[in-house]
C-alpha positions in Angstrom: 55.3 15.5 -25.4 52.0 14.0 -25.4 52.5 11.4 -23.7 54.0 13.4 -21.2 51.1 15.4 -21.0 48.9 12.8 -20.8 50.8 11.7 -18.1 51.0 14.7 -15.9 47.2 15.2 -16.3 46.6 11.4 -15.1 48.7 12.3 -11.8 46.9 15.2 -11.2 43.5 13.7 -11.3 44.7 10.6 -8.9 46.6 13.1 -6.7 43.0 14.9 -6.3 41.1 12.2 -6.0 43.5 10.5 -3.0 44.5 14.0 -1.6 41.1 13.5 0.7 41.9 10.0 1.9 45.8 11.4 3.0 44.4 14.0 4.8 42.5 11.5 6.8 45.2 9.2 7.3 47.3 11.9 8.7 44.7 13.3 10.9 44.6 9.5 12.4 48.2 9.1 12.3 48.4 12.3 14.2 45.5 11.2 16.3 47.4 8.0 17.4 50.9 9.6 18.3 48.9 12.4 20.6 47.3 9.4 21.9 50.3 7.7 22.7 52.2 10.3 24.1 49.4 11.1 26.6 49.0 7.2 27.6 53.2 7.6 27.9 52.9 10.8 30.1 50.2 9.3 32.2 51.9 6.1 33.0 55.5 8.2 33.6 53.7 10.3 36.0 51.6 7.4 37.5 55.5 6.0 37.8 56.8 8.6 39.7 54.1 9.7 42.0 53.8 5.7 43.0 57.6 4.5 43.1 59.7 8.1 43.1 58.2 10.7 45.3 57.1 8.6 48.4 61.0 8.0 48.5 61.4 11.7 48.4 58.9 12.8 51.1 58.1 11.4 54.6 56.7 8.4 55.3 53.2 7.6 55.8 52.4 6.9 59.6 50.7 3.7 58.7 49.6 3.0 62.6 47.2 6.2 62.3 46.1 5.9 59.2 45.5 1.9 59.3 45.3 0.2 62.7 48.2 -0.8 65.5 48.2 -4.5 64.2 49.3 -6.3 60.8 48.4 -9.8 59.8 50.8 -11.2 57.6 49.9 -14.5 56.0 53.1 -16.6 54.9 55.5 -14.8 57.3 58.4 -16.6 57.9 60.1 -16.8 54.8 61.0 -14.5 51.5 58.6 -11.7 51.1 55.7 -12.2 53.4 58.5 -12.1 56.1 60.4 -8.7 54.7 56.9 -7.2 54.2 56.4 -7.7 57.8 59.6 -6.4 59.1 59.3 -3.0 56.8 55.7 -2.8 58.4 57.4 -3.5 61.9 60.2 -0.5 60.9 57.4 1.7 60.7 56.1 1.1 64.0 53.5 -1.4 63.0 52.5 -4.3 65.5 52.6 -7.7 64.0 51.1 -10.9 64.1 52.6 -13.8 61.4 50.5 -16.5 60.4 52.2 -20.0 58.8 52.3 -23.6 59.5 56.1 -24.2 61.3 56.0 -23.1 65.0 59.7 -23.0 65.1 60.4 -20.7 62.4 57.4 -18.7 63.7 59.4 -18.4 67.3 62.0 -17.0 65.8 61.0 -14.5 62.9 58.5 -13.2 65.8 61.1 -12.6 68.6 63.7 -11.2 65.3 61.0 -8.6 64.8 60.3 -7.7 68.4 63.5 -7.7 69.3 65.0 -5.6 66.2 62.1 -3.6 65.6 60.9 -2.7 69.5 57.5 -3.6 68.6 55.1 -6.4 70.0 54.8 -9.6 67.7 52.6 -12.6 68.1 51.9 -15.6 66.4 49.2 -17.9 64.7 50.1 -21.6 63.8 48.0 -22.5 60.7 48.5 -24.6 57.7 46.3 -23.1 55.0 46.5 -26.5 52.7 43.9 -27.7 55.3 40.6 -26.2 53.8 38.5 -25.0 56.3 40.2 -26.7 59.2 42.6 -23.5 60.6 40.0 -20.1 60.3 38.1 -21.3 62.9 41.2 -21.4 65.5 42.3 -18.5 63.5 39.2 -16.1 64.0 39.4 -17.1 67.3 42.8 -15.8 68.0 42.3 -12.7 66.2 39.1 -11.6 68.6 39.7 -8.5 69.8 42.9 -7.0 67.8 42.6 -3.8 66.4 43.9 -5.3 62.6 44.6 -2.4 60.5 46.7 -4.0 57.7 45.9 -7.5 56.0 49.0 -8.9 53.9 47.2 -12.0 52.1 50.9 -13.4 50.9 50.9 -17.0 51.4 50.8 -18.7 48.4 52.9 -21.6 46.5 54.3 -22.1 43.2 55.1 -25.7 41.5 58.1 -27.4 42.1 59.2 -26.3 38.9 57.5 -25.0 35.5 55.6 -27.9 34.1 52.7 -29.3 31.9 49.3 -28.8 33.6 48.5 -32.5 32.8 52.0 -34.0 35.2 50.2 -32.0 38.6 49.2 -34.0 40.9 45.9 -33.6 42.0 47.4 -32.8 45.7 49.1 -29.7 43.9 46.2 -28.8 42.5 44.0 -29.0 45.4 46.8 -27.0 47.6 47.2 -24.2 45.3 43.1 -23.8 45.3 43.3 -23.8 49.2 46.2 -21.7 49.9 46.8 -19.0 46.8 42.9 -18.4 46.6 40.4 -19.9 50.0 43.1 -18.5 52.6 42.7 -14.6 50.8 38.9 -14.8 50.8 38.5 -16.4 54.4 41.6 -14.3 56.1 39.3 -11.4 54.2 36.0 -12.4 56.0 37.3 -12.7 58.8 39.2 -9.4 59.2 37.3 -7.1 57.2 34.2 -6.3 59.6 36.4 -5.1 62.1 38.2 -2.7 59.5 34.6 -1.5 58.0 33.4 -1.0 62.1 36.4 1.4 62.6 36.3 2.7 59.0 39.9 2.3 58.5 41.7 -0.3 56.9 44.1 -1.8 54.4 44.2 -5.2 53.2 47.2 -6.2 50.2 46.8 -9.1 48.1 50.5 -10.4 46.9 49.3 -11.7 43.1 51.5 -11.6 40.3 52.9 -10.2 37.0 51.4 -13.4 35.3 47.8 -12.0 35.7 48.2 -9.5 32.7 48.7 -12.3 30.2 48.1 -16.3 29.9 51.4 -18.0 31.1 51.7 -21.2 29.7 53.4 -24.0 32.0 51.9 -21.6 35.2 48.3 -22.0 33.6 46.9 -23.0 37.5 48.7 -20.6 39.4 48.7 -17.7 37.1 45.0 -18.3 37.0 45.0 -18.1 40.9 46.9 -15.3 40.5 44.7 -13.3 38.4 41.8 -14.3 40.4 43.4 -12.4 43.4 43.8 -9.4 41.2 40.4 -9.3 40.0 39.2 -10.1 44.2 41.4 -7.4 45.2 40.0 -4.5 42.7 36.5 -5.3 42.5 36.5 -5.4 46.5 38.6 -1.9 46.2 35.5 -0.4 44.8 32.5 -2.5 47.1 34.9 -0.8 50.3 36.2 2.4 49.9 33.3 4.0 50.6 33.7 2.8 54.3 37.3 3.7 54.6 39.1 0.4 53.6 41.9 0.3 51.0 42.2 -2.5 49.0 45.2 -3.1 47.1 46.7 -6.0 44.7 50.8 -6.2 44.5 51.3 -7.7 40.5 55.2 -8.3 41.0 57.8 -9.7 38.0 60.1 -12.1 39.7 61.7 -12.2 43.0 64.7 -13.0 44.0 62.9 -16.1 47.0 63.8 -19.4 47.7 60.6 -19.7 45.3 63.4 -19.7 42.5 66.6 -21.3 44.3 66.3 -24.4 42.1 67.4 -21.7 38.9 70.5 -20.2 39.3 69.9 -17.9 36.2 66.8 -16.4 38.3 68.0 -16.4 42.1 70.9 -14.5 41.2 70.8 -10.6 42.0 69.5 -8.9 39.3 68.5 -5.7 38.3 65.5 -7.6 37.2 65.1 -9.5 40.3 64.8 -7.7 43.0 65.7 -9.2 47.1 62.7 -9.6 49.1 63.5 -6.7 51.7 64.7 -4.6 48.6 60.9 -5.5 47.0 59.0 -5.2 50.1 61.0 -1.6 50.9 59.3 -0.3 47.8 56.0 -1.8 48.0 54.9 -0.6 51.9 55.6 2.8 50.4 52.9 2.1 47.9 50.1 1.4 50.2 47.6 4.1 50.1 48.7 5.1 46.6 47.6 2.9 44.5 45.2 -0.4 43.8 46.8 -1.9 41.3 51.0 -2.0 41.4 53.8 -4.3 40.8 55.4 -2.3 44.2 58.5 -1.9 42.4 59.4 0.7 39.8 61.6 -1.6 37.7 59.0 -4.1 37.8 56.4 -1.3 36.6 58.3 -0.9 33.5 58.6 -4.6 32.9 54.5 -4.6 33.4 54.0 -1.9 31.0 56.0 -3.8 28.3 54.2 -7.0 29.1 50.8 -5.4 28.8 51.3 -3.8 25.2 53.1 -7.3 23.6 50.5 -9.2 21.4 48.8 -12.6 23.2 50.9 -15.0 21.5 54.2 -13.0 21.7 54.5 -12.8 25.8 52.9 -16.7 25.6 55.5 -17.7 23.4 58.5 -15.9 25.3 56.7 -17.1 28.8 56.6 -20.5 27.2 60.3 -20.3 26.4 61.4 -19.0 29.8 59.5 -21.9 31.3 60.8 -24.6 29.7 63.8 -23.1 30.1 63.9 -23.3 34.0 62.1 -27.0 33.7 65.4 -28.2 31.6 67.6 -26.4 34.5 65.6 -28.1 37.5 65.7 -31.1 35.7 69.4 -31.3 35.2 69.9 -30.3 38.5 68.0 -32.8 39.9 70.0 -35.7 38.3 73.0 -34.7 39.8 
């Protein structure tokens, strides 16, 4: 009995002596679930006032609110050209800007001709450096631009080792994923600030919330249109302009048609008109959007995994699609 006692006493004295260090670790348990549930019922809401209720209401009239005329960089193919004919649905005037006349003839008069609105037409090949703004600012004189779509950009041939790019890679991806967004900026952006109205969208990518090894160049061109797009958010909006950057997962473009795994339809990946459907409804809403609520969620996950668990699963994925391109090459 003794040592019972003994016993009982002992577990008294240590349950007193930790009972103060429970309470606090239950008062920052509890502190971390409230927090958590807020952060959860934040980004739910966030979710449906961005992707859910502009589906629900009327549409924006983006020719009052913007401008009569859209510049859309990378227009002929994938999702530079379905951004432009959602833009065009909504009564939006449009002028494309890419480097192959033909296909520029005939996504223009498609647009004009299915859409009822006037189209023109820049020939350009951002690769060039400064060669093309010149002609470009040129062409542009005296258009009331009220929307910017910076999307031309390129991706590697396939997923690779930063070390096997060719230094004409390299070179093209500075010149046409980053330069063409600045200058295409600089030159459209006094006329937007004169009127104080304006919207310009930079197309980055899901790869800017976390390193993505075997994309290291062009998720870092990526991010750097992110990081362009918000910090010139906040240096305009005072004058009217609206700055936004579309973050999307993977879409279902030609960009992938080497992989059949990815350019299949997906509820993952998304078609280019189904992707740019979403994201014009965006505009105005937000800064900062993948444009597409499944991507949103996919975002969200990516954000809260550790560093080295979305490098190692991007790692995976990208060797991945190397083998497949690879194997497909050979035949």
């Amino acid at each position: 009995m003794a040592a019972v006692d003994r016993f009982c006493f002992l577990y008294r004295e240590i349950s007193r002596s930790c009972s103060s260090y429970i309470e606090a670790l239950a008062f920052l348990g509890a502190w971390y679930t409230a927090r958590k549930c807020v952060s959860f019922a934040f980004h739910t809401y966030d979710t449906l006032r961005i992707h859910v209720i502009p589906k629900l209401g009327g549409e924006i009239d983006l020719v009052k609110r913007y401008g009569k005329w859209a510049v859309v960089t990378g227009g002929t193919d994938g999702l530079g050209k379905a951004y432009a004919e959602e833009l065009a649905k909504r009564g939006v005037n449009i002028i494309l800007i890419s480097r192959n006349k033909e296909k520029l003839e005939a996504v223009s008069r498609s647009i004009s001709e299915t859409y009822k609105v006037e189209t023109d037409f820049i020939v350009a090949d951002f690769s060039k450096g400064r060669e093309p703004y010149r002609a470009i600012k040129e062409a542009l004189r005296g258009r009331e631009i009220g929307i910017l779509v910076n999307n031309v950009g390129i991706f590697y041939p396939y997923p690779d080792y930063f070390t096997t790019l060719s230094e004409d890679l390299l070179w093209d991806i500075m010149h046409i994923n980053i330069a063409s967004a600045n200058m295409m900026t600089h030159i459209v952006l006094p006329g937007m600030v004169e009127k104080r109205k304006g919207a310009i969208v930079n197309v980055s990518s899901a790869t800017c919330c976390q390193p993505s090894p075997m994309m290291t160049i062009y998720g870092a061109s990526k991010a750097y249109l992110d990081y362009f797009s918000r910090a010139l958010h906040y240096e305009y909006a005072s004058k009217g302009i609206f700055v936004q950057s579309l973050t999307p997962f993977v879409i279902a473009t030609k960009l992938f048609a080497r992989t059949n795994t990815v350019f299949k339809r997906s509820i993952f990946f998304p078609s280019a008109e189904e992707y740019a459907s979403h994201a014009v409804s965006t505009l105005g809403l937000s800064t900062r959007t993948t444009g597409y609520w499944k991507h949103a969620i996919q975002f969200m996950l990516a954000k809260s995994l550790p560093e080295w668990i979305w490098a190692w699963i991007a790692m995976s994925f990208c060797r991945y699609v190397r083998k497949e391109v690879l194997i497909h090459k050979e035949k």
